[in-house]
C-alpha positions as MATLAB code, in Angstrom:
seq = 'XXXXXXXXXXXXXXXXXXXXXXXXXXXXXXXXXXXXXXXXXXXXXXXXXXXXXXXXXXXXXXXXXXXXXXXXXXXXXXXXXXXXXXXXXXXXXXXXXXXXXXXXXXXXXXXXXXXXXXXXXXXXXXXXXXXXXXXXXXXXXXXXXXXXXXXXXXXXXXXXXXXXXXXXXXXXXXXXXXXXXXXXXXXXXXXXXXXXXXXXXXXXXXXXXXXXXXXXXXXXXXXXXXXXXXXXXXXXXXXXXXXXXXXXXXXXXXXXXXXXXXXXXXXXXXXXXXXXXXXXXXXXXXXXXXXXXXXXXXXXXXXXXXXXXXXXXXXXXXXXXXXXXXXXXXXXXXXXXXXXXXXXXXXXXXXXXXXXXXXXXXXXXXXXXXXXXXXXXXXXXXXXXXXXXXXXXXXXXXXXXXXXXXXXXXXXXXXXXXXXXXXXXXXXXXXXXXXXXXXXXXXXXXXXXXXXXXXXXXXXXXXXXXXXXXXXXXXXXXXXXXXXXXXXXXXXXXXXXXXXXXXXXXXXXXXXXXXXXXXXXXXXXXXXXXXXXXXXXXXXXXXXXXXXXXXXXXXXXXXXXXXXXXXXXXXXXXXXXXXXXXXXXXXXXXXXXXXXXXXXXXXX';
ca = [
       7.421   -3.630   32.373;
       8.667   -0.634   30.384;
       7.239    2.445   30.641;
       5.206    3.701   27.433;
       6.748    6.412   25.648;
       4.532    9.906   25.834;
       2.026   10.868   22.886;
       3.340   13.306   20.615;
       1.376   16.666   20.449;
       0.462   15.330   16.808;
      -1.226   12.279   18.487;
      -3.069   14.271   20.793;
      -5.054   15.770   17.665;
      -5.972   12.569   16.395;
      -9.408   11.936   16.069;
     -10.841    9.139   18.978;
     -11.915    6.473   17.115;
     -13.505    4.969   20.370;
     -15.610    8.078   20.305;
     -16.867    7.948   16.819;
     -18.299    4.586   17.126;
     -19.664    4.564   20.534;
     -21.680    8.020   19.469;
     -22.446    5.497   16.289;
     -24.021    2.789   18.274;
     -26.049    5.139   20.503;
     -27.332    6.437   17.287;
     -27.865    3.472   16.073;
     -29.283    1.288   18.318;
     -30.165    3.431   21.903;
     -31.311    6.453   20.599;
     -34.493    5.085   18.439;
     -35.903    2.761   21.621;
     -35.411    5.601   24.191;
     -37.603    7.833   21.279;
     -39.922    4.953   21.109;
     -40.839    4.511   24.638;
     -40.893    8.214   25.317;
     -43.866    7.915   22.478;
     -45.953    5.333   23.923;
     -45.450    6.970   27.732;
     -46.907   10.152   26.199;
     -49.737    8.894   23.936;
     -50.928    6.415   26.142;
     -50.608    8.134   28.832;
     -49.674    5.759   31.495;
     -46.433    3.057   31.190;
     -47.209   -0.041   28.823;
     -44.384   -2.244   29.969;
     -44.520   -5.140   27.213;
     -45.693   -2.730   24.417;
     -42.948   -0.262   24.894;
     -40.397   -3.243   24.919;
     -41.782   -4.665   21.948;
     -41.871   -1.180   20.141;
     -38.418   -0.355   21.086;
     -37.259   -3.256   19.624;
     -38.542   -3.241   16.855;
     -37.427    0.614   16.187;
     -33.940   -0.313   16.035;
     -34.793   -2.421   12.850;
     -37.360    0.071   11.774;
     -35.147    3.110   11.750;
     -32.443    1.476    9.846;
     -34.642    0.426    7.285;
     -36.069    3.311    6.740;
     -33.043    5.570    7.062;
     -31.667    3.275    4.655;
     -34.340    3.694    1.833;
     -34.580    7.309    2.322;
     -30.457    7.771    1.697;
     -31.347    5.263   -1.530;
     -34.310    7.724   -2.414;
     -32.105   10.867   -1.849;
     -29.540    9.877   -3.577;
     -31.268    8.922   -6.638;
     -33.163   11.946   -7.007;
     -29.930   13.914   -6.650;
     -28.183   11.890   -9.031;
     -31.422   12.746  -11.623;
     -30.906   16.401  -10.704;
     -27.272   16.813  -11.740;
     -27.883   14.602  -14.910;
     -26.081   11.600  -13.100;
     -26.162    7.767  -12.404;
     -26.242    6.448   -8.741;
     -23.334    3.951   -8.190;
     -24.433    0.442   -8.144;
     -25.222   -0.847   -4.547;
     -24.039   -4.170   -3.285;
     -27.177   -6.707   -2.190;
     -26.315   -9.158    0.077;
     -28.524  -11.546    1.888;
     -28.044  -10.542    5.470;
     -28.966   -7.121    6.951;
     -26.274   -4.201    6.172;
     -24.628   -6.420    3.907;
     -23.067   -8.298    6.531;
     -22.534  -11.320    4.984;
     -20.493   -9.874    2.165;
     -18.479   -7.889    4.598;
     -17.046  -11.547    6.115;
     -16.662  -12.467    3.267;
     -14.535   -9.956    2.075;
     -12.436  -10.095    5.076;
     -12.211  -13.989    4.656;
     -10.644  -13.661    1.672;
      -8.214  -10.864    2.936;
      -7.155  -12.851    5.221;
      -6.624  -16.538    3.309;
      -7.909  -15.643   -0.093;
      -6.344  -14.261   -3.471;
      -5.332  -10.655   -3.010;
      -8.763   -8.740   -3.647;
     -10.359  -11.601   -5.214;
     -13.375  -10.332   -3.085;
     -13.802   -7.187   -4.690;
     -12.687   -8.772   -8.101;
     -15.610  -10.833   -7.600;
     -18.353   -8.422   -6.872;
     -17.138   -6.580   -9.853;
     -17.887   -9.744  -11.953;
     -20.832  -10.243  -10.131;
     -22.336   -6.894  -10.830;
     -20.903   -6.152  -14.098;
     -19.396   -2.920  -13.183;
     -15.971   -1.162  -12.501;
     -17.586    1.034   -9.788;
     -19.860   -0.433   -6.638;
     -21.172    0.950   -3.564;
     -20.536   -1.315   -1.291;
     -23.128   -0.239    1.682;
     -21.561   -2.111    4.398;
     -23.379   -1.915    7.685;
     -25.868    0.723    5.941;
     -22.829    3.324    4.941;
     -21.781    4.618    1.557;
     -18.303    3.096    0.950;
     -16.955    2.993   -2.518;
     -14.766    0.534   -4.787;
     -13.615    1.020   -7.799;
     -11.533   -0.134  -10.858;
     -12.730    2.659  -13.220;
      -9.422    4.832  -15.114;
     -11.988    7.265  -15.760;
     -13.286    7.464  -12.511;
      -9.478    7.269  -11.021;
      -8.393   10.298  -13.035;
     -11.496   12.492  -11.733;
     -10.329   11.331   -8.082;
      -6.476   11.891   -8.618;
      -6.184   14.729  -11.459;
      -9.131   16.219  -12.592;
     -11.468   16.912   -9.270;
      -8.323   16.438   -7.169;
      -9.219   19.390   -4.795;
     -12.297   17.760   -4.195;
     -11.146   15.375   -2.074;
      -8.547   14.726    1.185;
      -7.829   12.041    2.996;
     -10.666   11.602    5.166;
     -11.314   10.655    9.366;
     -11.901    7.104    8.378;
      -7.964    7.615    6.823;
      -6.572    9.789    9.614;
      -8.327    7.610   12.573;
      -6.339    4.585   11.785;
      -3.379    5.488   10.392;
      -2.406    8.815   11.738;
      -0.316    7.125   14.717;
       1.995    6.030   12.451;
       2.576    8.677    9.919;
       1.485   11.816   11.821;
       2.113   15.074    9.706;
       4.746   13.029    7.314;
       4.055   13.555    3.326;
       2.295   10.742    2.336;
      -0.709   11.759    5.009;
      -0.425   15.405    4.891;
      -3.389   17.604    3.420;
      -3.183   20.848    1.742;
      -0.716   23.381    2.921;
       1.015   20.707    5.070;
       1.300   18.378    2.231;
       2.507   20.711   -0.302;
       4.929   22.298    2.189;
       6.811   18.459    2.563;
       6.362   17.832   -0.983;
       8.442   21.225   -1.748;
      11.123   20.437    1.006;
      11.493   16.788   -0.431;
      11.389   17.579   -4.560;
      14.610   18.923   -4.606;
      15.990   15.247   -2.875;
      14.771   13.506   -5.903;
      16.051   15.786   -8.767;
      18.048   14.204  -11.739;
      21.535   14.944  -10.353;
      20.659   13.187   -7.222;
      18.685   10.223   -8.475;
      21.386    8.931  -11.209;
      24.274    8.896   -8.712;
      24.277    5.219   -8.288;
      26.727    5.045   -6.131;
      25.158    4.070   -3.666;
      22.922    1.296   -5.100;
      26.282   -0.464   -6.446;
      27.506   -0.728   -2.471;
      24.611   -2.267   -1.331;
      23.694   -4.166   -4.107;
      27.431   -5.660   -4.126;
      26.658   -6.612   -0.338;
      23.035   -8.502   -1.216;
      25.015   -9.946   -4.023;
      27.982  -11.413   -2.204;
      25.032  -12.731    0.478;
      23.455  -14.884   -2.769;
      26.903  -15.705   -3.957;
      27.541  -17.455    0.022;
      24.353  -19.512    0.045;
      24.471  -20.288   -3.795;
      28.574  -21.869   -3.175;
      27.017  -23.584   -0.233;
      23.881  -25.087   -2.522;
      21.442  -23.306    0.037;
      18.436  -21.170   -0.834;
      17.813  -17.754    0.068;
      14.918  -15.930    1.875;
      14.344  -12.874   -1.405;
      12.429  -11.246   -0.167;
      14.208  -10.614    3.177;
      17.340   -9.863    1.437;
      15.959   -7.338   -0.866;
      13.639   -5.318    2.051;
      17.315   -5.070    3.849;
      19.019   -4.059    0.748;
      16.434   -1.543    0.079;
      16.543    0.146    3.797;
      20.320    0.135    3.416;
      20.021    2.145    0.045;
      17.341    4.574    1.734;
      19.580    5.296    4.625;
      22.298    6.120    2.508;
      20.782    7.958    0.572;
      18.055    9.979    2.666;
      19.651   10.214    6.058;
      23.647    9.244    5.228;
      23.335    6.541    7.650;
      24.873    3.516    7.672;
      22.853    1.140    9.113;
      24.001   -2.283    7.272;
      21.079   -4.983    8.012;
      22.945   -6.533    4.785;
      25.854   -7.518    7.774;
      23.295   -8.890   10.123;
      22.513  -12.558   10.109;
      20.451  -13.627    7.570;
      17.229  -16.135    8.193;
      17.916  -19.411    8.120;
      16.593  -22.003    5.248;
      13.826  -24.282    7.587;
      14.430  -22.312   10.439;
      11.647  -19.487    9.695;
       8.192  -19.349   10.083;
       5.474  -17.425    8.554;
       5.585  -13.478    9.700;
       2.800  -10.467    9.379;
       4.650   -9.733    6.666;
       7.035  -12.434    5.234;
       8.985  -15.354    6.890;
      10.871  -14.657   10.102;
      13.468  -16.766   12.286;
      11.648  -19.540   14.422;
      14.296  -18.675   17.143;
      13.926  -14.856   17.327;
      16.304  -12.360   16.142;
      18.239   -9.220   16.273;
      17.135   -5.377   17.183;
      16.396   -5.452   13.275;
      14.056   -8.093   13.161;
      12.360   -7.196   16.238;
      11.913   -3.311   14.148;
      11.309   -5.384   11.259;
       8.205   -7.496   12.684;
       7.007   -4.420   14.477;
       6.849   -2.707   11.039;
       4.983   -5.357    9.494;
       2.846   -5.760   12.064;
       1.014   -2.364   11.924;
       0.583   -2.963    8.403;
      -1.017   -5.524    8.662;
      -3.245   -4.227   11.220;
      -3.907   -0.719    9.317;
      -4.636   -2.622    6.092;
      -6.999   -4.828    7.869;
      -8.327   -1.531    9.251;
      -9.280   -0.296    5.840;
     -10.899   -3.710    4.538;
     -13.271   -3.885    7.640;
     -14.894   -0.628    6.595;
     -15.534    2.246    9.342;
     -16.754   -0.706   11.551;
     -12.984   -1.780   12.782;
     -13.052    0.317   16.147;
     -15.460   -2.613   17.537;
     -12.346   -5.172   17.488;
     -10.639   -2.175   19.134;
     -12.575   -0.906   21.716;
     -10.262   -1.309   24.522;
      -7.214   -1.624   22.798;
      -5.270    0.161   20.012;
      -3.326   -2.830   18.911;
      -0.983   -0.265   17.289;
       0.347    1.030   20.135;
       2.617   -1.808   20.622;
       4.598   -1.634   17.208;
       4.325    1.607   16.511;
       6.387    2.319   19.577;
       8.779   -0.278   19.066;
       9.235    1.639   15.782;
       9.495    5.226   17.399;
      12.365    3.748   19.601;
      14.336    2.685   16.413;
      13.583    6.071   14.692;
      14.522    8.126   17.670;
      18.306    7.638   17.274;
      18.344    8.960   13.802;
      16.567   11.961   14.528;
      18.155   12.868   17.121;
      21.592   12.332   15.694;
      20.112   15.141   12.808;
      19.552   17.841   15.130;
      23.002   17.560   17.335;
      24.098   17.769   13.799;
      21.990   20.491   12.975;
      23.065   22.512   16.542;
      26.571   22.108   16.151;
      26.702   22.888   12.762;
      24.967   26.434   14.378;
      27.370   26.946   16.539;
      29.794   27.226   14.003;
      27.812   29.656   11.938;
      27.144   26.790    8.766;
      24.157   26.410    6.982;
      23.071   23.596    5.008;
      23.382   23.520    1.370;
      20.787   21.580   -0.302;
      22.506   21.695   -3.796;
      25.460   20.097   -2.216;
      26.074   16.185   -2.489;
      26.876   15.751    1.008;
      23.907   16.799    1.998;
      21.386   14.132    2.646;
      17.469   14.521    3.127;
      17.556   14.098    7.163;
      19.993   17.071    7.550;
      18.518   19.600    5.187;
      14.981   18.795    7.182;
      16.355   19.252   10.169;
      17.753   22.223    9.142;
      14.009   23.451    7.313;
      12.399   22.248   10.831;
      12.747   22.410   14.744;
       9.745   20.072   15.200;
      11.024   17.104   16.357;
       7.965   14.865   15.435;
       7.573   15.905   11.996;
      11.121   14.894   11.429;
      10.484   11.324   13.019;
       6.925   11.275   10.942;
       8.629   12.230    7.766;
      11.581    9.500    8.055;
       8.931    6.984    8.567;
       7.090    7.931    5.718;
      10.180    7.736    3.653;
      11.426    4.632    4.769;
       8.151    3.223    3.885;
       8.122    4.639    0.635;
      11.550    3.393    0.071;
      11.992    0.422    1.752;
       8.399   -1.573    1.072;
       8.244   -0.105   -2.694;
      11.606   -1.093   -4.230;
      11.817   -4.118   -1.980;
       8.010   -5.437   -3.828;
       9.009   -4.590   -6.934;
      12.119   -6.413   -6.984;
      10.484   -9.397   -4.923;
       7.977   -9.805   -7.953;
      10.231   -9.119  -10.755;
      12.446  -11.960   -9.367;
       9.620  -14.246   -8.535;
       8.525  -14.138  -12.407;
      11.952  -14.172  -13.529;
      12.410  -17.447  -11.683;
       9.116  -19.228  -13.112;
      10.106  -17.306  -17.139;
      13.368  -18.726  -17.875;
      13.005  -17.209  -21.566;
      12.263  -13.686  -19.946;
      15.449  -14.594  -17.781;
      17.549  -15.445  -20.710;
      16.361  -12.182  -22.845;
      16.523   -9.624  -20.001;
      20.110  -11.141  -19.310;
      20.924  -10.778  -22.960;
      20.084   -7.450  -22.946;
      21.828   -6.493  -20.046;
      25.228   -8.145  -21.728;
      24.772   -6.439  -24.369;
      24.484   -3.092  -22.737;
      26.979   -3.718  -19.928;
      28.684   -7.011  -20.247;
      29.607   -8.841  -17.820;
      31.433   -6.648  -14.914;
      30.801   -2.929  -16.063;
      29.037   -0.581  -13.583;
      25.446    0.435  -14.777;
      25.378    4.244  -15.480;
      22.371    6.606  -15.444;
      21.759    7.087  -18.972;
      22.433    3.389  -20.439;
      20.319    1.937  -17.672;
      17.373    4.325  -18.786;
      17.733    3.030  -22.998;
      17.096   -0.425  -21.992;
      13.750   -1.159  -23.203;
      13.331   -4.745  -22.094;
      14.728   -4.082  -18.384;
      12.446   -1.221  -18.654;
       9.355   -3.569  -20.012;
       9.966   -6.311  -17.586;
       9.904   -3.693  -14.591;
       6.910   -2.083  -15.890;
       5.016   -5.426  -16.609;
       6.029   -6.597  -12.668;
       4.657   -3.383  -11.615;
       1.202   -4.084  -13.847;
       0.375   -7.017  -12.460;
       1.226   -6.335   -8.811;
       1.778   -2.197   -8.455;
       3.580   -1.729   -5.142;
       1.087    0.278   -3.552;
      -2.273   -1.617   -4.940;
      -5.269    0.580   -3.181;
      -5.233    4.014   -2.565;
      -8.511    5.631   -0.548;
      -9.621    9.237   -0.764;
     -12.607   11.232    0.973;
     -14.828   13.792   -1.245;
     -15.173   16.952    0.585;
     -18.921   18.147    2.055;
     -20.849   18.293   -1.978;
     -21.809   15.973   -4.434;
     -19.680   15.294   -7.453;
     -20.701   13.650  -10.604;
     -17.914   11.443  -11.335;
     -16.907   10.458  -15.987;
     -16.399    7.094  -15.829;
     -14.036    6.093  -18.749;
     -13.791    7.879  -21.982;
     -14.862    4.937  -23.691;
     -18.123    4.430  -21.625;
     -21.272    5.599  -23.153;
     -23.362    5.467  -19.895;
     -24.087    8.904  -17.416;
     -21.713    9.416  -15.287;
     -21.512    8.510  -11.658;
     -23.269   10.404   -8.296;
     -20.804   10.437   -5.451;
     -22.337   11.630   -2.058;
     -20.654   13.946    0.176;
     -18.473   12.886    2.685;
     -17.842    9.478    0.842;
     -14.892    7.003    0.652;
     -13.500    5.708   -2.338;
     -11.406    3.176   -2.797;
      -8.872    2.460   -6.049;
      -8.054   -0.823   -6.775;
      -5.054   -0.402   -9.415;
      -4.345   -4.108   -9.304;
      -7.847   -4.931  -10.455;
      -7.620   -2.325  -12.991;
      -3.900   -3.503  -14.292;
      -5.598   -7.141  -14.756;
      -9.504   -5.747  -16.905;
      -9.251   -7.818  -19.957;
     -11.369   -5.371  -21.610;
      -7.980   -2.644  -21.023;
      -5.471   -5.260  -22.022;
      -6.752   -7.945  -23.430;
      -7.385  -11.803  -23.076;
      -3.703  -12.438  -21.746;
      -3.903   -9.864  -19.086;
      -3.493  -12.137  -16.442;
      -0.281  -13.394  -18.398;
       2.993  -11.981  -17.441;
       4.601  -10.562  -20.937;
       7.112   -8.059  -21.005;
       6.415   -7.922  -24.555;
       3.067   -6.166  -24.605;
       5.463   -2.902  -23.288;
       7.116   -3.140  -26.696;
       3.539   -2.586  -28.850;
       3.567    1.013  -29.899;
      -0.239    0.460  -30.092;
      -0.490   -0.431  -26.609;
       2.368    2.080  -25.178;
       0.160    4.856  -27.105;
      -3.062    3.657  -25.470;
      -1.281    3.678  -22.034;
      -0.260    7.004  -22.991;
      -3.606    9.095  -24.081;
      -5.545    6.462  -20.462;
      -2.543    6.721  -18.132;
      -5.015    5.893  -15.252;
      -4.985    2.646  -17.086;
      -1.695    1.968  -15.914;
      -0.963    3.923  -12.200;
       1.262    1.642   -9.963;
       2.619    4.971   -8.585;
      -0.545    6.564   -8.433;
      -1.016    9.962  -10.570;
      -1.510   13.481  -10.619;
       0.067   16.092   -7.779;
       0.028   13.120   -4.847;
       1.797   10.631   -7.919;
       4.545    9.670   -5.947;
       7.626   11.276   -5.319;
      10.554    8.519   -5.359;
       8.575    6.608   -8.321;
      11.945    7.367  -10.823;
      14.600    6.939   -7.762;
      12.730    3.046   -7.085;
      12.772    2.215  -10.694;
      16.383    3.306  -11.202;
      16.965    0.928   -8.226;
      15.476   -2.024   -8.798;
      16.676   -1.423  -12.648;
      20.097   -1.361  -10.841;
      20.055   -4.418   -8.804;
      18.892   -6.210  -11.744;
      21.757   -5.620  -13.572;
      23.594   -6.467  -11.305;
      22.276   -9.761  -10.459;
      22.187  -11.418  -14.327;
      25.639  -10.321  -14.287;
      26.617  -12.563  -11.787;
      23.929  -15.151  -11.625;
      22.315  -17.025  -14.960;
      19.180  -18.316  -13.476;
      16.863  -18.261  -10.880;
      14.819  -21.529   -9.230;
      12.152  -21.137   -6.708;
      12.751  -23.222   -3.651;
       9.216  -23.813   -2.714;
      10.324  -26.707   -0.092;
      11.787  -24.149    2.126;
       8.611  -21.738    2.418;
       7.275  -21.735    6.123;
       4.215  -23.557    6.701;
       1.214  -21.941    5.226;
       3.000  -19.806    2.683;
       2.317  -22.056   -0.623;
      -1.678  -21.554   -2.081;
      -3.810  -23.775   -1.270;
      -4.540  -27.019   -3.245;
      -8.346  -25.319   -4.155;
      -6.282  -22.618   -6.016;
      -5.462  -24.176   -8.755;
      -7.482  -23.887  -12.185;
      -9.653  -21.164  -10.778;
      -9.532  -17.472  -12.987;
      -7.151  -15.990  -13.780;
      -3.659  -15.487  -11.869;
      -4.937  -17.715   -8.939;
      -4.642  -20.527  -10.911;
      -1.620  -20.496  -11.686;
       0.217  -18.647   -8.592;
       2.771  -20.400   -6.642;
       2.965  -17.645   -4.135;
       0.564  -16.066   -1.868;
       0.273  -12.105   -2.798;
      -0.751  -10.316   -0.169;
      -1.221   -6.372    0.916;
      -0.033   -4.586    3.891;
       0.992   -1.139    2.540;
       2.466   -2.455   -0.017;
       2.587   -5.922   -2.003;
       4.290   -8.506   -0.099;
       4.696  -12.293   -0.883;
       3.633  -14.489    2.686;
       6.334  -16.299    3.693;
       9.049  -14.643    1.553;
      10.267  -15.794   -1.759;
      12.790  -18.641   -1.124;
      14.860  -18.872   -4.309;
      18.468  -20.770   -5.335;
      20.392  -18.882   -7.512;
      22.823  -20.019  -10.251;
      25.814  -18.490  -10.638;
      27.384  -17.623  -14.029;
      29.396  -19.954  -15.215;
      33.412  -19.089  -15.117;
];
């Protein structure tokens, strides 16, 4: 067996979540008896065998209830004090709300994506809820209102939180996207200048490894075979990242493709039924820690008790660190030679790619590695949803297909090289992107932690009712996908996919004076970084795809088993009635099983 690699000093820090919830249960459940028969010893005065058993308990019960109703009590009268509303509380049936907690995992796991929390919204009549699972304040929300306090407004009243750090900190350590303060806005300055204008409209890059996906669709498409979309496009979107970020070539384009009914269903997509190369073993191990951080967050501060004796993220993650390794330390021989020659790095130059000039900012070893991580998640998963979904409606909206390809003729014809500015004037490529990203936003949920006081939280601008009483110390979850699908925001077809609504100057202007209405990339100082550089990509490949290929056909045959909804799906509300995917989140929006597509080439 191979040995496992050492922690990093970073992982050391990490709070034990083994530690947290064992202190938890003794709280919970050891501490109250051991109170209670210390009780009856000392007012009866001699032992009481059977009464102190039955006391004890009965305390556990006891102390939970009325802990319980005294945080409900609390909480109220605060809320009265600073002239605020208590967020509604979740009821279930069973004890600590138990029963809605399985159910909500349930339908993570083989349900619509959310359609849980979707329904407890319905059921409640609310775009905020407490969800009290196992007795602990745990927010969920598809408020704008209450998103642009959390993200803009009251943004330094919140971090990220232990229940963040505890099971995800393995994997992204001290890199930008789980940074706080100083840390965070010390990456954030080092990265900004990698994502200025000049860097972001050389498209250079994007038209070599678009021209490699392309040729890959051309093969199967001469050969009348499908192709796995999804796949393609996560490999075509690493390849563009490591261009671009660390000027490394790594071509997963060139390595073999999965096979049409040889796959199976992954963590994360379809995989080969046979096994695979060094990337797919990276690629599985990748996808499998999402899938286990995501579950993670839906299980609540509860999920230690699967884990108690093993961090099932060990495995990947290192699997993940091996593959990263390489890269960084190919950066800092880079970095030490160029030393020893008496060069510096120049930032402003276009050789210069985002690995080199942090090696150069850095000597820690691990924040490198954390940071290109973080990166290649941001630039991988991101661009490689969006495209998945814009090509999955594409597919299923022939007239969208025929307009956006019309468009794109128009602008380009049918061989010229998309440039910068042009690409950016296109207003239906532009509304079709931005109406894939509505209905599933890349990065769907987004969790914060408020800080040690209570906030009172405005709801929406349009909502006449107090606004909300958020304790300390409390998680809160933001749905964006829920909140890109309220009717009441965009009307009765907002489970419909138009690109045309993006062309309204009444609804563009209402997007504009709510932007939390619309927030696929998040919003205010954490919006994300690379939000312009993924658009500009996936804007890119699009291009570039109607210009060779006139139409799109889902190949629904070739999914892997269990990757098509299930029969009980269809005519339900909204989108899940009509899906012919299964949506999923892990990170990032993902379609299980891949998106298995033909594609039909222009006609010469």
């Amino acid at each position: 067996m191979a040995s496992r690699r050492q922690l990093t000093a970073f992982e050391k820090t990490i709070p034990d979540y083994r530690k947290r919830i064992l202190i938890s249960i003794f709280q919970a459940l050891l501490l109250p008896p051991i109170f209670t028969a210390l009780a009856v010893r000392i007012l009866a005065g001699r032992s009481l065998p059977l009464l102190t058993v039955l006391l004890a308990l009965a305390s556990i019960p006891s102390t939970i209830a009325v802990r319980a109703s005294y945080e409900e009590w609390f909480q109220s009268r605060e809320a009265r004090r600073l002239g605020a509303r208590p967020i509604p509380r979740v009821r279930g049936r069973w004890p600590g709300n138990f029963d809605v907690v399985l159910k909500i995992v349930k339908s993570f796991e083989s349900g619509y994506v959310l359609q849980g929390f979707a329904d407890l919204f319905e059921e409640y009549q609310c775009t905020t809820l407490n969800t009290r699972f196992f007795w602990g304040d745990q927010i969920v929300c598809m408020d704008e209102g209450v998103f642009k306090f959390v993200a803009q407004t009251g943004f330094e009243q919140f971090e990220k939180g232990i229940l963040w750090h505890e099971r995800i900190d393995k994997l992204l350590g001290t890199g930008l996207f789980n940074a706080e303060r100083e840390l965070w806005k010390k990456s954030r300055a080092t990265a900004r200048p990698f994502f200025a204008k000049e860097r972001i409209s050389d498209f250079e890059i994007f038209e070599r490894t678009s021209k490699a996906a392309l040729d890959l669709i051309d093969a199967r498409s001469a050969a009348a075979q499908p192709i796995d979309m999804q796949d393609l496009l996560s490999r075509f979107a690493l390849d563009s990242a490591a261009l671009f970020l660390w000027g490394t070539e790594l071509d997963t384009l060139g390595q073999p493709l999965t096979q049409p009914g040889r796959v199976k269903l992954g963590p994360k997509g379809s995989m080969p039924i046979d096994g695979g190369g060094a990337f797919d073993v990276f690629t599985e191990a990748f996808e499998r820690v999402a899938v286990l951080i995501t579950r993670r967050g839906v299980q609540g501060d509860t999920w230690p008790l699967l884990e108690l004796f093993e961090d099932k993220t060990e495995g990947p993650i290192d699997v993940i660190m091996q593959w990263i390794d390489p890269l960084v330390k190919k950066a800092v021989a880079k970095k030490e030679d160029m030393r020893r020659r008496g060069e510096k790095v120049d930032a402003k130059s276009e050789d210069t790619v985002f690995l080199d000039y942090l090696a150069d900012q850095s000597d820690d070893v691990e924040h490198i590695r954390y940071e290109l991580i973080t990166f290649l998640i941001a630039s991988r998963d991101t661009t490689a949803s969006l495209l998945t979904f814009a090509i999955y409606f594409l597919s299923f909206r022939p007239d969208v297909c025929d307009r956006l390809r019309e468009e794109i003729i128009e602008t380009f014809g049918p061989e010229e090289t998309p440039t910068y500015g042009k690409l950016k004037a296109m207003t239906y490529l532009r509304a079709v992107i931005n109406e894939t990203l509505r209905l599933f936003p890349s990065a769907p949920l987004v969790a914060r932690t408020s800080l040690d006081a209570p906030l009172v939280i405005p709801t929406a601008a349009a909502s006449a009712e107090p606004p909300l009483y958020l304790p300390p110390r409390t998680q809160i979850m933001m749905t964006s996908l829920l909140t890109h699908k309220r009717h009441d925001l965009w009307g009765y077809d907002a489970d419909e996919f138009k690109p045309e609504r993006w062309l309204d100057d009444a609804l563009t202007a209402k997007v504009s004076t709510t932007p939390f209405m619309y927030c696929p990339f998040y919003g205010g100082p954490r919006i994300c970084i690379g939000q312009e550089f993924a658009q500009n990509e996936a804007g890119y490949f699009l291009v570039r795809l109607l210009q060779r290929f006139s139409a799109l056909r889902f190949a629904p045959d070739f999914m892997p088993e269990g990757a098509l909804p299930p029969a009980s799906w269809k005519g339900q509300k909204g989108r899940q009635g009509v899906e012919q995917i299964l949506p999923a989140i892990n990170f990032t929006m993902h379609s299980k099983g891949g998106l298995w597509m033909f594609a039909e080439p222009v006609a010469s």
